[in-house]
C-alpha positions as YAML, in Angstrom:
chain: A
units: angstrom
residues:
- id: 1
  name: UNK
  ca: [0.00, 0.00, 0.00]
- id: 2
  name: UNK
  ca: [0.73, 3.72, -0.54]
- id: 3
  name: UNK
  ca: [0.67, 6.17, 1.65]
- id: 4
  name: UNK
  ca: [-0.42, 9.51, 0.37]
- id: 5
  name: UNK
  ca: [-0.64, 13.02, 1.90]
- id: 6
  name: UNK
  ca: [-2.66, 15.79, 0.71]
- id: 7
  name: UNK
  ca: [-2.20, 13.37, -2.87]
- id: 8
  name: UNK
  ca: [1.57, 13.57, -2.60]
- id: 9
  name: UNK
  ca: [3.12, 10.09, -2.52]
- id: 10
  name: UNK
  ca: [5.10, 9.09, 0.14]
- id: 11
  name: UNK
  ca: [8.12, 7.06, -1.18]
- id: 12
  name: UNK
  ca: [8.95, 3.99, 1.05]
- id: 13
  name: UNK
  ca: [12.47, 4.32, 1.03]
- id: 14
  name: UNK
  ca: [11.87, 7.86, 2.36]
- id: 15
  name: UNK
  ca: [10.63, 6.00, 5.75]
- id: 16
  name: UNK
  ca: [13.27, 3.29, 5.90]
- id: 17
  name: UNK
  ca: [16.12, 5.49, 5.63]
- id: 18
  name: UNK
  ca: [14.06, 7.89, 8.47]
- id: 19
  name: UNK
  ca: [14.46, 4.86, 10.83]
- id: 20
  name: UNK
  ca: [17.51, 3.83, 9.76]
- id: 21
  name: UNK
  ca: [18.61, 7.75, 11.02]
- id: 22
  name: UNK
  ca: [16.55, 6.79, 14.25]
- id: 23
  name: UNK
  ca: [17.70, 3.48, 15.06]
- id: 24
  name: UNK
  ca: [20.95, 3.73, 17.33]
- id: 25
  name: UNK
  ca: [19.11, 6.46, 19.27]
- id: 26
  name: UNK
  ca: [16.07, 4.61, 19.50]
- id: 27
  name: UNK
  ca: [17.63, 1.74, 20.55]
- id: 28
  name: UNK
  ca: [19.41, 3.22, 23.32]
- id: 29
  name: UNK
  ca: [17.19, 4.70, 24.90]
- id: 30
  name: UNK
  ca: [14.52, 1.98, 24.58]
- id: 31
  name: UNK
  ca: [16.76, -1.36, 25.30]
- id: 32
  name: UNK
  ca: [13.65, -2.46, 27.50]
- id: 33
  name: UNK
  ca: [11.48, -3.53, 24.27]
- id: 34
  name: UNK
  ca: [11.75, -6.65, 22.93]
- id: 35
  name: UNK
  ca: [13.25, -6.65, 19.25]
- id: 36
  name: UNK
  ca: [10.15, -7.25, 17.76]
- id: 37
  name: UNK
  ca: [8.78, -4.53, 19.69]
- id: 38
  name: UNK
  ca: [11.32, -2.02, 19.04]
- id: 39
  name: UNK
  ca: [10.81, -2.39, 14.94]
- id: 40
  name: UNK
  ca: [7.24, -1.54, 15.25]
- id: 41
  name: UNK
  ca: [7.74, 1.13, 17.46]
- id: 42
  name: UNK
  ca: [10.27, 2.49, 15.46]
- id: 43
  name: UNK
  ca: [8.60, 1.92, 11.72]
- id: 44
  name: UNK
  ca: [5.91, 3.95, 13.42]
- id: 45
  name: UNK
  ca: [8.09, 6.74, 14.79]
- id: 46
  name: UNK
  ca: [9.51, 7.04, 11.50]
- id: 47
  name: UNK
  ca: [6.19, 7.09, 9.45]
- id: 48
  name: UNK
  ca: [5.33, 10.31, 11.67]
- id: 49
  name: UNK
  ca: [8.40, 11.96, 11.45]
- id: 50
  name: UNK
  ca: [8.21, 11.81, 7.34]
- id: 51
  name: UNK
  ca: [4.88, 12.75, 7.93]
- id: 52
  name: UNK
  ca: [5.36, 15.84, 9.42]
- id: 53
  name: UNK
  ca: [8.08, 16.81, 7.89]
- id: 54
  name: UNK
  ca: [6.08, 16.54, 4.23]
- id: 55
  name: UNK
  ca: [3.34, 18.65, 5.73]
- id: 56
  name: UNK
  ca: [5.62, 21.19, 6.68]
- id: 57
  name: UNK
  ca: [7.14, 21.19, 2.95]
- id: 58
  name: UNK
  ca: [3.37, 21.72, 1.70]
- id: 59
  name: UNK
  ca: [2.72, 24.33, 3.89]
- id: 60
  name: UNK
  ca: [5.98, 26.06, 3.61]
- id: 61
  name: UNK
  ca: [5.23, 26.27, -0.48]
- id: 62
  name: UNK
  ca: [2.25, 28.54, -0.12]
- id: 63
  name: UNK
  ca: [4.42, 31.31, 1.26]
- id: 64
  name: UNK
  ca: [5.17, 32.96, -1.93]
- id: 65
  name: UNK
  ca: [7.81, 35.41, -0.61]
- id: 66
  name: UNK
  ca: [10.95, 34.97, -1.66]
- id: 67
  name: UNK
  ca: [14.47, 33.56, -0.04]
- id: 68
  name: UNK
  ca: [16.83, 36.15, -0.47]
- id: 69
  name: UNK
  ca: [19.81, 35.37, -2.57]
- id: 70
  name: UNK
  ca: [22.11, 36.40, 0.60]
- id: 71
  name: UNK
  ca: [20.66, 34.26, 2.89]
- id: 72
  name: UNK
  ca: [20.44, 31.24, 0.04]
- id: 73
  name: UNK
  ca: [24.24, 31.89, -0.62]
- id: 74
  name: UNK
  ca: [24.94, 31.87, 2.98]
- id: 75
  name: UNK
  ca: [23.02, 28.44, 3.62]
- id: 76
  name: UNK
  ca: [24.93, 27.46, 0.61]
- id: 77
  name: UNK
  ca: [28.71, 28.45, 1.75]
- id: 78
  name: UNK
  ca: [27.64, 26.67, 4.88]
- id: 79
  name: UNK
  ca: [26.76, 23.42, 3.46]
- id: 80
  name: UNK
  ca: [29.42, 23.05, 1.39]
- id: 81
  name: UNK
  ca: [32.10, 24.02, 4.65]
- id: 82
  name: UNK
  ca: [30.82, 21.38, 6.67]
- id: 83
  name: UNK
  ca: [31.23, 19.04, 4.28]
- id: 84
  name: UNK
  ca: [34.78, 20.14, 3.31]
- id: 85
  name: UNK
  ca: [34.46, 22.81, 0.95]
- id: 86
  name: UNK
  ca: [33.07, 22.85, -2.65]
- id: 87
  name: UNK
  ca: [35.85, 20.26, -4.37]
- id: 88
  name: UNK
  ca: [35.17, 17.73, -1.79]
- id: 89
  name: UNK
  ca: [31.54, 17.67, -1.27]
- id: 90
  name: UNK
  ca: [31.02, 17.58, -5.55]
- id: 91
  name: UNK
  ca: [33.27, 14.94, -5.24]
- id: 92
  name: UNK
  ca: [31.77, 12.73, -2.29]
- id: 93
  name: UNK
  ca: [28.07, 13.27, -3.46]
- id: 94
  name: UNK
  ca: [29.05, 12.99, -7.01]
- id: 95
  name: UNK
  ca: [27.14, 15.91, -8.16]
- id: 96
  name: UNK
  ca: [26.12, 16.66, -11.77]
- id: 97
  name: UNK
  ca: [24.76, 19.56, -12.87]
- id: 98
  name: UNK
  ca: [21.10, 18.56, -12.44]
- id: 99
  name: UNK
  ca: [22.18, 17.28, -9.00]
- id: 100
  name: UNK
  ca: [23.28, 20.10, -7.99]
- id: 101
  name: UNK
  ca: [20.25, 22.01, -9.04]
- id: 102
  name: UNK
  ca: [18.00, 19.32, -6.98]
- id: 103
  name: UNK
  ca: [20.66, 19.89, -3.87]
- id: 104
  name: UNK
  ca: [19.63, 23.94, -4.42]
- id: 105
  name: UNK
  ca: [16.10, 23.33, -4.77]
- id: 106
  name: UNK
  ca: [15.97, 21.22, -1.67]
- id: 107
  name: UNK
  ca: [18.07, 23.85, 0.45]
- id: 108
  name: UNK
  ca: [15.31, 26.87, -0.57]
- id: 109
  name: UNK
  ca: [12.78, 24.32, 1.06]
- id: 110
  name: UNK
  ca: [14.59, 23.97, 3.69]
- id: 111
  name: UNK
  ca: [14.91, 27.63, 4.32]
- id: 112
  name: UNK
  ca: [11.61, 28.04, 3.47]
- id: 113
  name: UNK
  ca: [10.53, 25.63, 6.31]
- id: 114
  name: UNK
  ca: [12.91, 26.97, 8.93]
- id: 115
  name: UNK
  ca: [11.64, 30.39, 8.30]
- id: 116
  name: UNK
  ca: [7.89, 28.67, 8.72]
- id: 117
  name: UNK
  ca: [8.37, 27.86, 12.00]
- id: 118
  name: UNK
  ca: [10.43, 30.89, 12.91]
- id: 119
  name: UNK
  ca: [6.86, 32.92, 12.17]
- id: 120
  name: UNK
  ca: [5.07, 30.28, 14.33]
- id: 121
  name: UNK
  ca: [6.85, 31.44, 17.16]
- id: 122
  name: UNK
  ca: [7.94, 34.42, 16.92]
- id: 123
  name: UNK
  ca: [5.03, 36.19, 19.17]
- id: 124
  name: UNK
  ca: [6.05, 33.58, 22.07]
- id: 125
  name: UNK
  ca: [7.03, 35.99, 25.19]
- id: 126
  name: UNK
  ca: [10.42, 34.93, 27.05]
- id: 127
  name: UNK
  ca: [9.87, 33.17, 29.83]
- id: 128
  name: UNK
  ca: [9.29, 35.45, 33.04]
- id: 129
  name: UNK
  ca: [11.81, 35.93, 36.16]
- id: 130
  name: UNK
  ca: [9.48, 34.00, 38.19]
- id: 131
  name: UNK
  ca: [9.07, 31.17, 35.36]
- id: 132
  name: UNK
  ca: [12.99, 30.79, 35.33]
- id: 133
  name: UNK
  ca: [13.37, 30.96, 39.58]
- id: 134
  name: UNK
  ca: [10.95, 28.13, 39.74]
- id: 135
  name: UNK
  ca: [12.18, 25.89, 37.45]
- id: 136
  name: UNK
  ca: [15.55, 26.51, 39.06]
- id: 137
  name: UNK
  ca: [13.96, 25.91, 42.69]
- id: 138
  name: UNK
  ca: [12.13, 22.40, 41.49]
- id: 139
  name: UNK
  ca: [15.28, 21.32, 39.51]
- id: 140
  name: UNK
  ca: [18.46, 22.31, 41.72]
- id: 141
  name: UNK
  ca: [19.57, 18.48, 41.73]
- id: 142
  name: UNK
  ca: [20.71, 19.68, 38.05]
- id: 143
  name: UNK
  ca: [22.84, 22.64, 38.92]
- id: 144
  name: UNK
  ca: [24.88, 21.19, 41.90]
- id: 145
  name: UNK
  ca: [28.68, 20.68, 41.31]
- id: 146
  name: UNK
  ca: [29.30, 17.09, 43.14]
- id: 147
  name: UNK
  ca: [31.76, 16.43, 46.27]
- id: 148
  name: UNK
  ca: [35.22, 16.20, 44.69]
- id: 149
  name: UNK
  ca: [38.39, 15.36, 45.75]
- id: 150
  name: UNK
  ca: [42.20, 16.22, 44.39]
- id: 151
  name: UNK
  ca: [43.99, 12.87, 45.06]
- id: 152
  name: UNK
  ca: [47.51, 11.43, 44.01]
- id: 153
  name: UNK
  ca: [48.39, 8.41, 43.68]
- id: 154
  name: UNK
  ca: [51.06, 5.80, 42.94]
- id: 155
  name: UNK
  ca: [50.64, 2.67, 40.81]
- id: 156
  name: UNK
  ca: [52.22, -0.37, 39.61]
- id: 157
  name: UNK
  ca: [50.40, -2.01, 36.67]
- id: 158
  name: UNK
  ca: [49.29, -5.40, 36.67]
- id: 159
  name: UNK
  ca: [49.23, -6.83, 32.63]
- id: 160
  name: UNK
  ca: [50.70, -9.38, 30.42]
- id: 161
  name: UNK
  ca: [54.02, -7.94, 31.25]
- id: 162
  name: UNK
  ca: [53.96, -7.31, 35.05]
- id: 163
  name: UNK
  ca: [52.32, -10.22, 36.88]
- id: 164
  name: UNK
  ca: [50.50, -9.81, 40.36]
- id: 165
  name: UNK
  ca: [53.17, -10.79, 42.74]
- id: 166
  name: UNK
  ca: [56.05, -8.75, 41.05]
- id: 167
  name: UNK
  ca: [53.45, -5.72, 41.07]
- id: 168
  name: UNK
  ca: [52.51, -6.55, 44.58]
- id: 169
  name: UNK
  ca: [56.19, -6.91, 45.87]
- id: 170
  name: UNK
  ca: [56.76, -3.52, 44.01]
- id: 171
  name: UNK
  ca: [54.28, -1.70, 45.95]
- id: 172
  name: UNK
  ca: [55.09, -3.27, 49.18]
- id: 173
  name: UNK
  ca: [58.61, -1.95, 48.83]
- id: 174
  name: UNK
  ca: [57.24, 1.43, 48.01]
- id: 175
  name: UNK
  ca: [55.01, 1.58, 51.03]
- id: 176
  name: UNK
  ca: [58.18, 1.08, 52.59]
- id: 177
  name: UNK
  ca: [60.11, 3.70, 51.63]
- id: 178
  name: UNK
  ca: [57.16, 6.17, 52.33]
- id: 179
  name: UNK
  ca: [56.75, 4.79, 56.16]
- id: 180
  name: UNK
  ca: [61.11, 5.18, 56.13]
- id: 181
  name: UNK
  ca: [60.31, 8.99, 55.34]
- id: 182
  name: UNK
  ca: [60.50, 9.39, 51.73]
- id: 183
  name: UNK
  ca: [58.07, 12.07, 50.46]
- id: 184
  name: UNK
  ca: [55.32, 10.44, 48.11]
- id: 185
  name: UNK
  ca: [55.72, 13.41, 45.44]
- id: 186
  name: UNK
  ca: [58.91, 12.01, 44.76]
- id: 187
  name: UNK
  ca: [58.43, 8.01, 44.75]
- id: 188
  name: UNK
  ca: [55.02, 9.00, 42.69]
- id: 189
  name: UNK
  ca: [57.61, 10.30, 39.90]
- id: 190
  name: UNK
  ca: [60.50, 8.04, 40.67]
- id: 191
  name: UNK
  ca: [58.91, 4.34, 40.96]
- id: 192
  name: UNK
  ca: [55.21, 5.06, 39.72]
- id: 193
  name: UNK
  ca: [53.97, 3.47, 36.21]
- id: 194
  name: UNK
  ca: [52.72, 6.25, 35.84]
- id: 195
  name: UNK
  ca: [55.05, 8.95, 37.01]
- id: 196
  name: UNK
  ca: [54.61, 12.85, 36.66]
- id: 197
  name: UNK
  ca: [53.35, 15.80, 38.55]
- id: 198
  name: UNK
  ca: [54.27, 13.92, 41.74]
- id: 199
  name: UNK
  ca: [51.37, 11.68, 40.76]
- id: 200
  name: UNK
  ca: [48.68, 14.33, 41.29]
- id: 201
  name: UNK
  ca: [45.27, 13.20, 39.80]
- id: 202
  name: UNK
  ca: [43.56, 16.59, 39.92]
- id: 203
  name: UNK
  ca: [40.62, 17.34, 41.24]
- id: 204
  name: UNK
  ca: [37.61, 14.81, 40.44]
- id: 205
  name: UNK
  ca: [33.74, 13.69, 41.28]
- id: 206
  name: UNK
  ca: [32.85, 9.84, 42.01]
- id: 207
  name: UNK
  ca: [32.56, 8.71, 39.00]
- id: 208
  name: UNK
  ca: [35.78, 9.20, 37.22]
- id: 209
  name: UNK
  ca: [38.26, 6.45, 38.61]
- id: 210
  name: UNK
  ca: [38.01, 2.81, 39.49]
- id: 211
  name: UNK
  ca: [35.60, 2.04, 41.77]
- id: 212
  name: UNK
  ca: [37.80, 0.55, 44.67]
- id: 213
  name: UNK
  ca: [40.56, 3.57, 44.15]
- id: 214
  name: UNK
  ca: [37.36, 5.80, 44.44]
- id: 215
  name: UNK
  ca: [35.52, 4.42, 47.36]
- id: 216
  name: UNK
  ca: [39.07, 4.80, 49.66]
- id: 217
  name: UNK
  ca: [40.40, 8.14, 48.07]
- id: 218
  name: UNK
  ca: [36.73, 9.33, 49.43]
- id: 219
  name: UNK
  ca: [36.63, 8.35, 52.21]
- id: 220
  name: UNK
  ca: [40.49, 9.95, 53.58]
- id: 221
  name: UNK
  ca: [40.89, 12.86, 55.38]
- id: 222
  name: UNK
  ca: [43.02, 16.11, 53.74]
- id: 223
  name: UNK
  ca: [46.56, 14.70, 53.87]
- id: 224
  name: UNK
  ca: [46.28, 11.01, 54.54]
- id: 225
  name: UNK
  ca: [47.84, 8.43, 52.67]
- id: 226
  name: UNK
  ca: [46.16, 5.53, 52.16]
- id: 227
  name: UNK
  ca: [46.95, 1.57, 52.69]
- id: 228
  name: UNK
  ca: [47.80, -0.76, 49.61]
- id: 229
  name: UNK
  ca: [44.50, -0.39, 46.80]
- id: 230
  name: UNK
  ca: [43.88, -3.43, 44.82]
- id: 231
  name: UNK
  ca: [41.82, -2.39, 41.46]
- id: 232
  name: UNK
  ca: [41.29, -3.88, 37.63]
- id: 233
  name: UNK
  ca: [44.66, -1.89, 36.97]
- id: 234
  name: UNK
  ca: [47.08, -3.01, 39.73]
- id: 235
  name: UNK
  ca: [48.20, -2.08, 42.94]
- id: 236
  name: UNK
  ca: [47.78, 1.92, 43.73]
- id: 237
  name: UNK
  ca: [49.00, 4.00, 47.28]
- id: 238
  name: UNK
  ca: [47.09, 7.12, 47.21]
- id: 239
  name: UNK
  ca: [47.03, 10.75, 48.90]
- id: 240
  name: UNK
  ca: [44.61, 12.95, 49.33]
- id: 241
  name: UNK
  ca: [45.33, 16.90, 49.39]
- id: 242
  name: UNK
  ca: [42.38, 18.90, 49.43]
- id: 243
  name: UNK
  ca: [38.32, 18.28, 49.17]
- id: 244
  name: UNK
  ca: [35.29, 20.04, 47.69]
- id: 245
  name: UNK
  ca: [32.07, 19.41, 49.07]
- id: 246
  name: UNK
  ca: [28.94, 19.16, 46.98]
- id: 247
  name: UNK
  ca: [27.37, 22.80, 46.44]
- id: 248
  name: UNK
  ca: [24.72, 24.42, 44.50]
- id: 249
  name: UNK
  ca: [25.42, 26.81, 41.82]
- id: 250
  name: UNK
  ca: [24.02, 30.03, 42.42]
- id: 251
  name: UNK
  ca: [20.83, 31.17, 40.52]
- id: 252
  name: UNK
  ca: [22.80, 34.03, 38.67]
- id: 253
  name: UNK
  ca: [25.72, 31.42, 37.21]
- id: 254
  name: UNK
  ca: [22.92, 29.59, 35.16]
- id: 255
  name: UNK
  ca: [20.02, 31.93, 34.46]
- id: 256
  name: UNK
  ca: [20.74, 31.85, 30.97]
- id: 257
  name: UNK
  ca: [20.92, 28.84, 30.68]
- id: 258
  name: UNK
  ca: [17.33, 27.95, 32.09]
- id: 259
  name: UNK
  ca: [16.01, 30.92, 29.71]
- id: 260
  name: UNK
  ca: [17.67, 29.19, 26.73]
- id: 261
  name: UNK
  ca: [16.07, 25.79, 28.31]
- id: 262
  name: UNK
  ca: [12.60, 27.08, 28.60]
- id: 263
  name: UNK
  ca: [12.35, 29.55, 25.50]
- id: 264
  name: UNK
  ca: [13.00, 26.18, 23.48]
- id: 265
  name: UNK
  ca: [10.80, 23.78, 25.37]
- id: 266
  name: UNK
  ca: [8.00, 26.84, 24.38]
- id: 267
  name: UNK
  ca: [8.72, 26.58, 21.13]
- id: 268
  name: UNK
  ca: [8.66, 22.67, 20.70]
- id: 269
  name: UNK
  ca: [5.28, 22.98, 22.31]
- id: 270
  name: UNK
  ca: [4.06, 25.62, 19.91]
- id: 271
  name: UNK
  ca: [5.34, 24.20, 16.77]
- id: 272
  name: UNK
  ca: [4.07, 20.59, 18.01]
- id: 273
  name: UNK
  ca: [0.49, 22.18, 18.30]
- id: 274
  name: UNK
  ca: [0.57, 23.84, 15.19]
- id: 275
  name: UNK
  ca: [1.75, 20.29, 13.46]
- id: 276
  name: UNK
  ca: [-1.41, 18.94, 15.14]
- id: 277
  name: UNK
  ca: [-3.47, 21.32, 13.23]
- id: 278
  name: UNK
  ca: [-1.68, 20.74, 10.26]
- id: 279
  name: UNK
  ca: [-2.38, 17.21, 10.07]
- id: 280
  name: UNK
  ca: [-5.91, 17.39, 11.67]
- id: 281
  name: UNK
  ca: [-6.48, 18.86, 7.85]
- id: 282
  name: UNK
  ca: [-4.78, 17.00, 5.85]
- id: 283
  name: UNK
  ca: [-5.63, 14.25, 4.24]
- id: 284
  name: UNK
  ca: [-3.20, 11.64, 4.95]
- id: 285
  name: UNK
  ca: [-4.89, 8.43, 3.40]
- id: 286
  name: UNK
  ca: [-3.02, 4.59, 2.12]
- id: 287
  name: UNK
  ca: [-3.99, 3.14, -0.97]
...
């Protein structure tokens, strides 16, 4: 069967290669579904998607004002940078002289729709002070910076060249040398595998390291060292130097941000209503 909207044809291939685009994303997020489950779902997605976006095309024809040639050569120039310049995009897309004028055509559409949905919305009002300080007050889990710590560490590797006892013996020794005085700065760049910067990590959140490096590190007070760490990597000592705790960033550090958030989140709303209109009149039938 068919499918036809307002009596233009909908080419099949234009909906497989619209889930093909969708598929790693839809997959990913939707790993739950069965396999079977996940095709129809996404065969479905897709079918909207080309749906709308044909509807938009119509509707974007009846505007009969013009793109200007500046903003046409603009969108051009851009097209052809991010896909390496003029030589290399003719070349990659093998483009003939009517294939170039399709590539044009299809690029004043384009503009045309953008500039569609740009009138759609333009009368929405930015969002209010108070809209912004209560999204920020019911989302603040978003905008805190985590507990972090700045941790060293030293570390002998266990792979198919070191084995687990020489590594082992290796860091014994070390731990050694620290309890005999020896500063750890200094064994961190002279017997670490992985030497440098007196085998200062930086500051980081959980998340970042090993999990059994990360649990101890943690868990230290400003300027202890810690007892032998056994992870997937080897045998580490580490040293904590400073911590952060967790803190909120302040309203004023990401009020833009939340603007930005919410102006767009309008938008998708109005231009989602609008596409409900659109296809509440169309005549979208299969055949």
């Amino acid at each position: 069967m068919a499918l036809f909207i307002n009596g233009e044809q909908v080419k099949k291939l234009e909906i497989k290669e619209e889930a093909e685009r969708m598929r790693p994303h839809y997959q990913n997020v939707f790993r739950d579904q069965s396999p079977d489950e996940q095709e129809k779902q996404l065969k479905e997605w897709a079918r909207e998607n080309v749906i709308e976006r044909i509807i938009l095309k119509q509707e974007a024809r009846k505007d009969k004002r013009p793109i200007t040639q500046e903003k046409f050569e603009d969108a051009f120039k851009k097209l052809l940078d991010d896909n390496g310049g003029k030589e290399k995009f003719y070349k990659d897309f093998n483009v003939t002289p009517a294939k170039e004028k399709k590539i044009k055509a299809d690029l004043e559409l384009q503009l045309r729709v953008e500039r569609l949905l740009e009138d759609v919305y333009q009368d929405l009002k930015t969002p209010s002070t108070n809209e912004v300080k209560k999204y920020y007050a019911k989302n603040k889990d978003k905008y805190k910076i985590p507990e972090q710590v700045r941790a060293a560490h030293i570390v002998k590797y266990v792979n198919e060249q070191e084995s687990s006892v020489k590594a082992y013996n290796d860091i014994i020794k070390i731990q050694k040398e620290l309890e005999a005085g020896n500063t750890f700065e200094e064994l961190a760049d002279k017997t670490s595998d992985c030497p440098g910067n007196g085998g200062d990590l930086g500051y980081f959140p959980r998340g970042e390291m090993v999990q059994e490096f990360e649990d101890i590190v943690f868990s230290l007070g400003i300027g202890e060292v810690s007892d032998i760490i056994r992870s997937g990597f080897g045998y580490h000592i580490a040293k904590v130097y400073d911590k952060r705790p967790a803190k909120l960033i302040e309203f004023e550090h990401v009020k833009n941000d939340i603007i930005k958030k919410l102006t767009e989140e309008k938008r998708e709303k109005r231009i989602g209503e609008y596409i409900d209109v659109l296809k509440e009149k169309a005549k979208i039938i299969e055949k």
